[in-house]
N, C-alpha and C positions, 0 to 999 in steps of 0.2 A: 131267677136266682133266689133262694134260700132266703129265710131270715134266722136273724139267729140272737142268742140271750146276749147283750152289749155286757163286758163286764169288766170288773179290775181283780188282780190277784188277791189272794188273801181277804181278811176280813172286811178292806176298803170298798168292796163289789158292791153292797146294797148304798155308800153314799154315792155311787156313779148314776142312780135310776136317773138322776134329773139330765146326766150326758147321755142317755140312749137315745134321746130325741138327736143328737147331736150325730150320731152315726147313720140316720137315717128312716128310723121309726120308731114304734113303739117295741121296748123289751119282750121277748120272743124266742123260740127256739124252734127250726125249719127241719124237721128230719125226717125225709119220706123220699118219694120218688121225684121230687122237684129239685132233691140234691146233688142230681147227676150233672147239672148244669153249675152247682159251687161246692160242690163239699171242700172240707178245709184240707189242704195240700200241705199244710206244712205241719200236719199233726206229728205227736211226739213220735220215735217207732218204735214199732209194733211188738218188743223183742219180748214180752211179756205176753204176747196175744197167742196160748196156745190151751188146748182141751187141762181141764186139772179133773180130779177123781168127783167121786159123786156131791151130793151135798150129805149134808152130817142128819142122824135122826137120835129121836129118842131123848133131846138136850132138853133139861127141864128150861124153862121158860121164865121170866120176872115181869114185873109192870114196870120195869123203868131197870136197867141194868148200869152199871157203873161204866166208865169211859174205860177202853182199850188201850195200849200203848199202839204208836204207830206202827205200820208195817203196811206196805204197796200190797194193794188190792189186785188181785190176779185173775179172777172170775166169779161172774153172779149168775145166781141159781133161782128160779123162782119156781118151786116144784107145782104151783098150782097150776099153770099154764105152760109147764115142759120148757122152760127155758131153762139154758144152760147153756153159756159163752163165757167164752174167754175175755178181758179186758184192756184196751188201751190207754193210756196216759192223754189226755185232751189238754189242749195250753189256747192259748187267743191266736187270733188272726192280727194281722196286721189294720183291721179295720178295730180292734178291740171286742173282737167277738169270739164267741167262745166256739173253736173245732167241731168237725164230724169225723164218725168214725167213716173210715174209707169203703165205698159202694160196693168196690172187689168182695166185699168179705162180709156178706149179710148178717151173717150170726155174731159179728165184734160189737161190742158194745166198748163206748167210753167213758173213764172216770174221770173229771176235771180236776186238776191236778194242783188248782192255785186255791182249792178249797181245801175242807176237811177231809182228810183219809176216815173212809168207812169206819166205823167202830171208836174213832176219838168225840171227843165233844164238839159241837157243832153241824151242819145240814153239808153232807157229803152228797155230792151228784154223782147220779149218773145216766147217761142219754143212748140211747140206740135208735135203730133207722124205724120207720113201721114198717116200709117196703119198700124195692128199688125197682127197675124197668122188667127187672127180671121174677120178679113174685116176694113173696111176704119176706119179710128180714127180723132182726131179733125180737121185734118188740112190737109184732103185729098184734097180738093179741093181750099185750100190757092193758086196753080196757078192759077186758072179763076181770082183774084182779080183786077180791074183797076185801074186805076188813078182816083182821082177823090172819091171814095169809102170810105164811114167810116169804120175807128175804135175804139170802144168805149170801156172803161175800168175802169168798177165800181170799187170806192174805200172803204174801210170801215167807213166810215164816209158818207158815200152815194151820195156824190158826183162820177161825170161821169166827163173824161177825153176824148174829142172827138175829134178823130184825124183822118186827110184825108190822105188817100193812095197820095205820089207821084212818087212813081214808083217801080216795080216789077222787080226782077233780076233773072235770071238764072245762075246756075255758076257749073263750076265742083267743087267737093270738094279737090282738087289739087290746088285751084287758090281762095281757100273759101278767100273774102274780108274782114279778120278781122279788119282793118283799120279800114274800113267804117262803118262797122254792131258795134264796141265797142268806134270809138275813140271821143274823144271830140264833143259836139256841144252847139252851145250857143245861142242854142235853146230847147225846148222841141219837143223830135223826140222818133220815136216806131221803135221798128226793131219787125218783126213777119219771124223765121225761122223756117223749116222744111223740110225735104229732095227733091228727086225729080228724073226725067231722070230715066235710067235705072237701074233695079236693080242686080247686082255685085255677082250671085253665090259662088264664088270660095271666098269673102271678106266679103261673109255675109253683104253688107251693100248697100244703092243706091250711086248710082254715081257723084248725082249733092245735088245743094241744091238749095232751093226755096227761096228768100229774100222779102220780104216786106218793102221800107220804107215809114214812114210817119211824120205829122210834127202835133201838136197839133193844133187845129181853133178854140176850143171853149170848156172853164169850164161851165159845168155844176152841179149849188149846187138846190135840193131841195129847196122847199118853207115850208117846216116844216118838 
């Protein structure tokens, strides 16, 4: 069975690190082909999980951009590595952990829903599978990502949220950074996770996790 990031809604998530031991181990996030055996069942649905138009080019760019008004994230784009899915809403489990997107649908990624919406202030998640039983799934390739690298994240109001990778982490999931990946920032920041390293037979799950952060550079709203 899976492991997965223990958490609480809203801004109270990073004082729960000391209850993750309490749920059963250390804070963590399980998403790969070891999730066929728990993915989360009672994630939000899906009714927002469909193809949207391309990502936006051409937007000038900042070292730190101002905060977005809110508006549900629809789909993220990461043009270095050909990603491009649709996304769904993530809520906790009934153990206090945080959802997966459902195996059926390799290319869904999810946004957690009890954080920040992409483009506001604060470290906005979002999680996809690396692979299921059946071959690679969204976020196979989220380690190739660099520095320097967008990622975009259309909203429902069609505005685009465009954020530069500044830096990629590797980590086991024994030492998973939930500090970093849930806690405060005052800033608009992207966390993109997903498993990694070697995959864990005998614990049905992989070993590490893959991290992604990023900071926002630049709203983009539509001209009509």
């Amino acid at each position: 069975m899976p492991s997965r990031v223990a958490g609480v809604p809203g801004n109270r998530l990073v004082l729960a690190l000391a209850g993750v031991v309490t749920l059963g181990g250390v804070g963590l996030i399980g998403l790969g082909v070891s999730g066929v055996l728990g993915a989360g069942s009672e994630a939000a649905p899906a009714a927002n999980a469909r193809q949207e138009p391309a990502p936006v080019t051409g937007v000038p760019l900042s070292k730190m951009a101002a905060p977005m008004k809110a508006a549900r994230p629809t789909a993220v784009y990461i043009p270095s590595i050909g990603v491009s899915a649709p996304l769904m809403e993530l809520g906790l489990d009934t153990r206090g952990a945080i959802q997966t997107p459902p195996l059926d649908s390799p290319n869904l990624a999810g946004w957690y829903r009890y954080g920040p919406v992409p483009g506001q202030r604060g470290a906005a998640v979002i999680t996809g599978h690396l692979d299921t039983r059946n071959g690679p799934a969204v976020f196979a390739r989220l380690k190739e990502v660099k520095r320097g690298d967008q990622v975009q994240v259309l909203r429902a109001d069609r505005s685009v949220a465009v954020f530069v990778v500044d830096k990629v982490e590797h980590t086991p999931k024994t030492r998973f950074p939930a500090k970093k990946v849930y806690g405060k920032l005052r800033y608009p920041g992207l966390r993109l996770v997903t498993c990694g390293g070697a995959f864990d037979r005998q614990a049905h799950s992989y070993r590490d996790n893959t991290i992604v952060y990023a900071h926002l550079a630049a709203p983009y709203y539509p001209k009509s």
